[in-house]
C-alpha positions, 0 to 999 in steps of 0.5 A: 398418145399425142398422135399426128392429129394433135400439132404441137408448137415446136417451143413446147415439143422442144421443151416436152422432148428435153423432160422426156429424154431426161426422164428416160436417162432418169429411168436409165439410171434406176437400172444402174443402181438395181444393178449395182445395189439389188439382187440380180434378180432384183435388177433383171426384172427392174431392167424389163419394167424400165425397158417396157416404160422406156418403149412406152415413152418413145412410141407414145410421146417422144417419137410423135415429136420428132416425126413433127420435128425432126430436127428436134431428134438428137444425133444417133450413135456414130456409125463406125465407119470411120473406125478402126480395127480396134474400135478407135475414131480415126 
């Protein structure tokens, strides 16, 4: 765990959270091609191991970063606030 004892540059956070994003959309994509390629059971125990990874990750790797750098988070999901009843942006 990188911890809230350990500063980090922000260069090197910012380089560690873009490898760690892009491992995770990696991770992600693994799931994908289980489902589309293995047994269904095949892909539902793939997609609980990549789930437990991914928590992982976040919690010990990518989170202390950005609780040192916020601005190094990326934008979450809009809100939908600004939608309509049919789920498009207005």
């Amino acid at each position: 765990m990188l911890g809230s004892e350990i500063l980090m540059k922000k260069e090197l956070a910012q380089q560690m959270a873009f490898i760690l994003r892009h491992c995770s959309d990696l991770l992600v994509h693994t799931s994908w091609m289980m489902k589309c390629h293995g047994t269904e059971e095949e892909a539902l125990e793939h997609q609980k191991a990549v789930a437990r990874v991914l928590a992982e990750l976040g919690v010990e790797l990518l989170y202390p970063i950005y609780h040192e750098y916020p601005d190094l988070e990326p934008p979450g999901p809009p809100s939908g606030e600004d939608e309509d009843k049919d789920g498009q942006s207005s």
